[in-house]
C-alpha positions in Angstrom: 103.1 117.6 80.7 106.9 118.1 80.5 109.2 118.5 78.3 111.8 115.7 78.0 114.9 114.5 76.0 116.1 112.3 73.4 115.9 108.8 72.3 116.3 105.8 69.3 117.3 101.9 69.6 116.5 98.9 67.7 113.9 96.4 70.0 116.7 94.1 71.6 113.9 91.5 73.0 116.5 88.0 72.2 118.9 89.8 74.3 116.4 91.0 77.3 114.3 87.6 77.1 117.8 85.9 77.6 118.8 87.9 80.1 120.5 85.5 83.1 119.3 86.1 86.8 122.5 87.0 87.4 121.8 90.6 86.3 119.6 90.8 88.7 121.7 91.0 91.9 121.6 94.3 94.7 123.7 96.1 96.2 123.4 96.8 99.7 121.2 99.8 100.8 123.1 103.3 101.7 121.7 104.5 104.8 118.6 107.3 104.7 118.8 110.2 106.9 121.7 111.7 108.6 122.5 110.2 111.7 120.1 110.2 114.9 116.5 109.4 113.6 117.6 108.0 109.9 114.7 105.6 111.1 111.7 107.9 110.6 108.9 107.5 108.5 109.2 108.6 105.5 106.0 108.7 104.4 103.1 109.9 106.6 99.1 109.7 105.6 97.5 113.4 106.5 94.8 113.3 104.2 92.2 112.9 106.7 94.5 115.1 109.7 94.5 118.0 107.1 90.5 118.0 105.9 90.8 116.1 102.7 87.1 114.4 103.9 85.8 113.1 100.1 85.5 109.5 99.4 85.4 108.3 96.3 82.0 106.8 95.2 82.1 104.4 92.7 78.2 103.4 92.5 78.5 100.1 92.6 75.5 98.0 93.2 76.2 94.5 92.2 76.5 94.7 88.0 79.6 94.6 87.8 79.5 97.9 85.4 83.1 98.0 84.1 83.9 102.0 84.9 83.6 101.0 88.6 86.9 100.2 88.9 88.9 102.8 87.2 88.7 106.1 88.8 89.4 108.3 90.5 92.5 110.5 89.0 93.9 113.6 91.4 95.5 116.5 90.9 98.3 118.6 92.7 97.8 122.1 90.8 97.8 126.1 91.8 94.5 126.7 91.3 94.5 130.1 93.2 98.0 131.5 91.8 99.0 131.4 96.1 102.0 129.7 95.5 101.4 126.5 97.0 99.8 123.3 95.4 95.8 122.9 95.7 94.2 119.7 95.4 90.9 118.1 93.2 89.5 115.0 93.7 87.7 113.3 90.5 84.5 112.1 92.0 81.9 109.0 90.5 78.2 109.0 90.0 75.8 105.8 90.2 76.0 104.0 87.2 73.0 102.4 85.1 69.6 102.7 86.0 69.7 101.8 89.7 68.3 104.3 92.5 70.8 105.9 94.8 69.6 104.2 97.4 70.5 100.6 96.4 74.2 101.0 95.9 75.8 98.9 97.9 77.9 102.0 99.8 75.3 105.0 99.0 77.3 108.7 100.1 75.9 110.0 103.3 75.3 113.5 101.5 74.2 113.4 98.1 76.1 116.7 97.5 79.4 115.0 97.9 79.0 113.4 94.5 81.2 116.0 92.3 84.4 117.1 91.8 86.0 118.5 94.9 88.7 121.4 95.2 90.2 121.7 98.2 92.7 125.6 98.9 95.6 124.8 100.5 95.9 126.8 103.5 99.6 126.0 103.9 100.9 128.3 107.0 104.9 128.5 107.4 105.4 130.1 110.8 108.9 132.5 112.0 110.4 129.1 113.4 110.2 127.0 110.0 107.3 125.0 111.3 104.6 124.3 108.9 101.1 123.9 109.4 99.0 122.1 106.5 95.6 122.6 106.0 93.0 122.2 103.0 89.7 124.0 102.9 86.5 122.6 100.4 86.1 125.0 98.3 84.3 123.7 95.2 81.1 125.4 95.8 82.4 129.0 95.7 85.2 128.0 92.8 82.4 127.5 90.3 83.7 124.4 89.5 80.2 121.6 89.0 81.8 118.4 88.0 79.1 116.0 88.3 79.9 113.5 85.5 81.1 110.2 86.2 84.7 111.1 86.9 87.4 109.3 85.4 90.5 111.6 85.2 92.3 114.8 85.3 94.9 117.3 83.4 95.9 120.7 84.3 97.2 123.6 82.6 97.6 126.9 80.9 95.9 126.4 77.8 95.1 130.4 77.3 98.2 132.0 78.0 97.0 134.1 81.1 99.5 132.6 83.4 96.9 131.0 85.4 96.4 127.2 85.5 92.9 125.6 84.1 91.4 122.5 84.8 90.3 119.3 82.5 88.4 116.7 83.7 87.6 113.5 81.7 84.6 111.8 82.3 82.2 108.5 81.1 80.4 111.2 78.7 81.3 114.6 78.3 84.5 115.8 79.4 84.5 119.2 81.0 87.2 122.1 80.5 87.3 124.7 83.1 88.8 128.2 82.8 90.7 129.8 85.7 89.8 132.7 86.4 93.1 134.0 88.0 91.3 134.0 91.2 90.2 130.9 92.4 86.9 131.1 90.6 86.6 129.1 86.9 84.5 129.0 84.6 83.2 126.1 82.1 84.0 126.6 78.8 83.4 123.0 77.4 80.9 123.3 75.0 82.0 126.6 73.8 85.9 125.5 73.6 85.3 122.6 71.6 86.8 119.8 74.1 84.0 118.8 75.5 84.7 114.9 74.0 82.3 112.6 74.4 82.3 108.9 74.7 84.8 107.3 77.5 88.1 109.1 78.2 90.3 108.6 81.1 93.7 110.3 80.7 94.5 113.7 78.7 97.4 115.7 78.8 98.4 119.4 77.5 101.1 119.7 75.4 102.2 122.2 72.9 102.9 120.0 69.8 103.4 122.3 67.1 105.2 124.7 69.5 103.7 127.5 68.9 103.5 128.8 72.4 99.9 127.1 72.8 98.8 124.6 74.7 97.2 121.8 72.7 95.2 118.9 74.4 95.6 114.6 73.9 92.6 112.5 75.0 93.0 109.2 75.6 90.1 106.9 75.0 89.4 103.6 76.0 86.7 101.4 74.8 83.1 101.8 73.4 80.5 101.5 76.7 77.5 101.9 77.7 75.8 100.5 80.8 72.7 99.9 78.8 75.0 97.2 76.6 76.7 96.1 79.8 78.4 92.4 79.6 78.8 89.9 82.1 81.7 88.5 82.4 83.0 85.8 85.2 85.8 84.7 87.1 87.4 81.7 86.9 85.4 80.0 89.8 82.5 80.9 87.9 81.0 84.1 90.2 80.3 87.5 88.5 83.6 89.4 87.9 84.8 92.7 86.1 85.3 92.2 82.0 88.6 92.4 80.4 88.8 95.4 77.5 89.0 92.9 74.8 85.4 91.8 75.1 85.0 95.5 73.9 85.9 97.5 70.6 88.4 100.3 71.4 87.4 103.8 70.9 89.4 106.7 69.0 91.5 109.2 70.8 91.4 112.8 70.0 94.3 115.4 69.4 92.5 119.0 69.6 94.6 121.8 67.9 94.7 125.2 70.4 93.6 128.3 68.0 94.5 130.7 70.5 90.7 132.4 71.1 90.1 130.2 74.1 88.7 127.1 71.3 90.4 124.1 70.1 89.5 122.0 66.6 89.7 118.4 66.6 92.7 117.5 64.5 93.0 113.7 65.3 92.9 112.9 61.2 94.6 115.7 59.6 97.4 114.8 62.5 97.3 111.0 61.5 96.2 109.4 64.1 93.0 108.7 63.3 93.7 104.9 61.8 96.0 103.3 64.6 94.1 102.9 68.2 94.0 100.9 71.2 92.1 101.5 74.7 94.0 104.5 75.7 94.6 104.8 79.8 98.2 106.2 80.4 99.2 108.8 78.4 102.8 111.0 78.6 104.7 113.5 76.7 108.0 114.3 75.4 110.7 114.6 73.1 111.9 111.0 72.9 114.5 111.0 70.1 115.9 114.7 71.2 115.0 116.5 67.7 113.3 119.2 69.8 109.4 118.5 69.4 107.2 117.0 71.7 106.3 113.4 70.9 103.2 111.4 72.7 103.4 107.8 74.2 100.0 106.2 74.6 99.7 103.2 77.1 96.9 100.7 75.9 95.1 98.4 78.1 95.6 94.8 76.2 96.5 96.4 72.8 100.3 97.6 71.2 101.5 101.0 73.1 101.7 103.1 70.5 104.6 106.1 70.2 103.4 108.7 68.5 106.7 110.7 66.8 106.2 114.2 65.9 107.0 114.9 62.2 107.1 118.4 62.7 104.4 119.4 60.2 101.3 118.5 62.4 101.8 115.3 62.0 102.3 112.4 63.8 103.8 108.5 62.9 103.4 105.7 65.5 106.5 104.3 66.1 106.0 102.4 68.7 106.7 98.7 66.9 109.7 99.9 65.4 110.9 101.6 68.6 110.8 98.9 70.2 108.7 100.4 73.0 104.9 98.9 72.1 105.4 95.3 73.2 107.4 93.5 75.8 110.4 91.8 74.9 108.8 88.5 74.1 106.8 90.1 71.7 103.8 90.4 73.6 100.6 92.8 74.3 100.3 93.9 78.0 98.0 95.5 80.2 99.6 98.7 80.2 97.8 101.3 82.7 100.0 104.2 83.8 103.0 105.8 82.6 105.9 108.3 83.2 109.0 109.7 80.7 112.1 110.4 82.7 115.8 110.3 82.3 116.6 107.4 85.1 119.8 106.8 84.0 121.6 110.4 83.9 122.0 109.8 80.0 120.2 112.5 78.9 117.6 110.9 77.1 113.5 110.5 78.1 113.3 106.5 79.9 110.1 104.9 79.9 108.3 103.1 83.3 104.8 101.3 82.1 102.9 99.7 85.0 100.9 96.5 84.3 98.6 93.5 85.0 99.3 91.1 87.5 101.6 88.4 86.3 103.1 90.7 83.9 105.4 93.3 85.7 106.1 96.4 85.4 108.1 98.0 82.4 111.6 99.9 82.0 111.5 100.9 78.0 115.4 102.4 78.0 116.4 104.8 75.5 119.4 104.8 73.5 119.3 108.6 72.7 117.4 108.0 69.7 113.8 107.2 69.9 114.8 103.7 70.5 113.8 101.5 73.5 115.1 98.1 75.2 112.9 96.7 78.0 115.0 96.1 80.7 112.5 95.6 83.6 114.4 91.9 84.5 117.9 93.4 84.7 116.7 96.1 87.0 114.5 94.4 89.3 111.0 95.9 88.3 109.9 93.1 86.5 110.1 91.0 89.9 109.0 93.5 92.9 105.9 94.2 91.0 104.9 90.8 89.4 101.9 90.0 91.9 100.6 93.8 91.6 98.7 95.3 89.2 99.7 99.1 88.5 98.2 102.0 87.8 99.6 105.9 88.4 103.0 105.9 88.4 105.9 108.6 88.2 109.5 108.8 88.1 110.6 111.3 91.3 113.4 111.5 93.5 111.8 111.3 96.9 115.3 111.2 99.0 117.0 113.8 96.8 119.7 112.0 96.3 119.7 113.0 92.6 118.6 109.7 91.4 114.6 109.2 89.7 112.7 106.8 92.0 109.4 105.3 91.4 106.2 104.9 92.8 103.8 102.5 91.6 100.1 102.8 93.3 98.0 99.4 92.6 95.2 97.6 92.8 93.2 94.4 90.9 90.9 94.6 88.1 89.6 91.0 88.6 88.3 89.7 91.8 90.7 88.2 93.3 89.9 84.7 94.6 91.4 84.9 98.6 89.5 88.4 99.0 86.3 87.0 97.8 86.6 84.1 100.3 87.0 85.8 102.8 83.8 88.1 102.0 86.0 91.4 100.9 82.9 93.6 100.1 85.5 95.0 97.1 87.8 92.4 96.5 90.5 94.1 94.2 92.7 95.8 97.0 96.5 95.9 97.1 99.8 97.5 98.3 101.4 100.2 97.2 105.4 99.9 96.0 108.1 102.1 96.5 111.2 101.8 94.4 114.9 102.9 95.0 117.0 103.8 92.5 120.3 102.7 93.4 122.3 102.9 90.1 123.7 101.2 87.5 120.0 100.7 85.9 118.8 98.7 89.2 116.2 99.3 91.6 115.5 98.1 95.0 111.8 97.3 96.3 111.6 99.8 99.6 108.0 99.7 100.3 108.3 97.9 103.6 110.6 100.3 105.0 108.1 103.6 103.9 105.9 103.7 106.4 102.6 102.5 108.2 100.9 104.1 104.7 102.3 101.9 102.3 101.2 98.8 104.8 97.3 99.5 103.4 95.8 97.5 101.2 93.4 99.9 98.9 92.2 100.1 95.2 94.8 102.7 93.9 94.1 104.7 91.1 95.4 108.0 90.4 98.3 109.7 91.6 99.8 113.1 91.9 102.9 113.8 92.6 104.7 117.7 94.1 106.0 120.1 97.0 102.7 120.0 98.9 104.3 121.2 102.1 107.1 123.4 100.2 109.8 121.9 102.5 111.8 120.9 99.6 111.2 117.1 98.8 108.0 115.8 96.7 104.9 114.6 98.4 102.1 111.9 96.6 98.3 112.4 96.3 96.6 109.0 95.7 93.6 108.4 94.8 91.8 105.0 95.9 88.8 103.5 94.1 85.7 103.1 96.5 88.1 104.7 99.5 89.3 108.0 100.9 92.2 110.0 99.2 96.0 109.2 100.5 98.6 112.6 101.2 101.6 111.4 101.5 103.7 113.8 102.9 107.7 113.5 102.5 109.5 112.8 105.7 112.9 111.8 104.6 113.5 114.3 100.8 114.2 117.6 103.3 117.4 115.2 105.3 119.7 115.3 101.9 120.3 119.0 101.2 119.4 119.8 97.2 121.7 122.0 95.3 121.8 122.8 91.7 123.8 119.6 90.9 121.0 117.6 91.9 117.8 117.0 90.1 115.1 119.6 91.2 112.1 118.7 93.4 108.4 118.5 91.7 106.7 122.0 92.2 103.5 120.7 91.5 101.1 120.6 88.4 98.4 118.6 87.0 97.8 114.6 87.1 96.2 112.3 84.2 94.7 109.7 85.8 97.2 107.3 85.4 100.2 109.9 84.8 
């Protein structure tokens, strides 16, 4: 993950609860584009236009097993050292002890149920044009994901300059080594990381800054289809379960020893006591003392801030931080998560997306590890009450020098309307765009886009990079039960960058919720 700022405030939540509606105003939207065709869309769908063909498979077949509705992460990484960003797609399995054959949307090709890479075949031709193109090429990479897929991390975790590949699973997770050619290798069992139990996002991150890449998992709660519960909505038909009818299951902090293994460390670390079901997870150096901190975003349970004591330790600050709760006080459904410095102050912001009714989060730093939730003043709190999140990520997709967001959704619970109307997968919304437009305030931009962001889907993960390498920062998007989303940057390429503007994404890995 990457390496952010500083940060420290006491939890304001009198002041942000009190806040007047007043705060709340916009300011009228500057113009995109330059001139003649400032109207374009800035967002087009080429997923399917550019052979990204895999749709996600969640083997449902009518029990309601909870992991159908949590996958699939992505990832935007450079698995063949080209260059230019690859793709893999986190693929499902059936689930319980139903055949194949009565899911209620069984694959057409059985072979399709795996992990897919896809090579980016970008061609940039004498007169600028580009020409975007993925090729499958999971079969002759080596790669044999075939666990129920939840998410993925990328990165260099054995110093060979090459990126590798982690994929969490419902079981074992799976570690693959790049071979520096577009071939890996799995080295799970023998590396140690190959966690078991149900994980959904992980992230690299040198903690004890040797030079090594150590690994987070995040877990989430104790399952097995075998122990399955039913649980119902509130007009009394079958639904999904909420976590809490669940016990929570440990997370894991692995320690890099530098011979291509890794030793779990979660105790000796401390964080073996304090745990909630784990599905966002980011990285950085919150209160600016120069070592990597973790922030862990629990579904239903405190978000914990794990602050690096510099000694392989770890303390959760997130109470005290003000960061763990919302400013009433309150748990939240907390599902993806991003660090960035929003504001310009050169600290490491927090954006938290959660559960319908809810809204999503703006945990502000004051420089030193401190956070006030300021999602009302800015606006977040109301564009995304009727939406539940999950990946999100701060980028600047108009280069303007100014962190947007973009929040991809979709229900956990049926939702009542769908089911009337027979939605075969009732849990499908929009996805948001946010503006930054300064002074702490955002405005919601969705409508204005494009046709993409007009689709109502299950949205999962998200990945975000220079797919095209035109200079602005295109979104993978992963959709539960649905076919991936590219969305490739229109608009970033009309404001020129320069060095006094924040650089462009160049890629890298996803956690499922990142």
């Amino acid at each position: 993950m990457r390496v952010r700022s500083r940060a420290l405030l006491l939890p304001l939540m009198l002041l942000a609860a009190c806040r007047s509606n007043s705060d709340d105003r916009r300011e009228p939207t500057r113009p995109i584009g330059n001139g003649p065709g400032s109207d374009l869309e800035w967002f087009t769908d080429r997923a399917e236009q550019t052979g990204l063909d895999l749709v996600h498979f969640n083997g449902m077949s009518g029990e309601y097993y909870y992991p159908e509705i949590l996958a699939p992460g992505v990832a935007l990484f450079d698995a063949d050292g080209d260059g230019d960003l690859d793709i893999f797609l986190v693929q499902g399995q059936m689930l319980g002890k139903k055949a194949l054959a009565q899911a209620l949307s069984p694959p057409r090709d059985e072979s399709a149920l795996k992990g897919h890479l896809f090579r980016n075949d970008l061609e940039i031709h004498p007169d600028g044009t580009r020409t975007l193109r993925f090729t499958d090429v999971t079969v002759a990479s080596g790669i044999d994901a075939r666990g129920y897929g939840m998410g993925v991390a990328t990165g260099d975790f054995n110093n060979d300059g090459c990126v590798d590949l982690y994929v969490t699973n419902l079981g074992r997770n799976q570690l693959y080594r790049s071979n520096c050619n577009g071939t890996f290798t799995d080295v799970s069992k023998q590396s140690g990381t190959d966690d078991d139990g149900w994980s959904v996002s992980a992230a690299f991150v040198d903690y004890d800054r040797d030079g090594w890449l150590d690994l987070f998992v995040g877990h989430y709660v104790n399952y097995s289809t075998d122990a399955n519960i039913k649980c119902f909505s509130l007009t009394g038909g079958s639904d999904y379960c909420s976590p809490n009818v669940y016990r929570a299951q440990p997370s894991r902090l692995y320690h890099n020893n530098r011979d291509g293994t890794f030793t779990d460390v979660t105790r000796a670390a401390g964080m073996a006591a304090e745990f909630g079901p784990a599905l966002g997870v980011v990285t950085a150096d919150f209160n600016g003392d120069g070592w990597i901190d973790i922030y862990v975003a629990n579904d239903g349970q405190a978000n914990q801030l794990w602050v690096n004591q510099r000694n392989g330790t770890f303390k959760n600050m997130g109470l005290l931080s003000g960061s763990a709760l919302n400013a009433d006080g309150k748990t939240e459904a907390s599902m993806g998560v991003d660090a960035g410095d929003f504001d310009d102050d050169g600290d490491e912001d927090l954006v938290v997306t959660n559960l319908t009714d809810e809204g999503s989060a703006l945990y502000v730093n004051n420089g030193l590890g401190m956070f006030e939730d300021k999602r009302i003043g800015s606006g977040l709190r109301s564009f995304s009450l009727a939406y539940t999140g999950f990946g999100t990520a701060w980028f600047d997709f108009d280069n303007d020098g100014r962190l947007d967001i973009l929040s991809v959704n979709g229900a956990v619970r049926v939702v009542a309307a769908l089911e009337q109307a027979h939605d075969p997968f009732p849990l499908h919304q929009r996805n948001l765009l946010f503006r930054n437009i300064g002074d702490g305030r955002f405005e919601d931009v969705t409508t204005r886009a494009g046709a993409v962001f007009k689709l109502s889907e299950v949205g999962r993960g998200a990945a975000f990079g220079d797919v095209d390498n035109d200079g602005d920062v295109d979104v993978l998007v992963g959709s539960n039960k649905g076919p991936p989303r590219l969305l490739i940057n229109n608009v970033g390429t009309r404001h020129h960058w320069d060095s006094s503007s924040r650089a462009p994404a160049v890629g890298g890995g996803s956690n499922l919720f990142p």
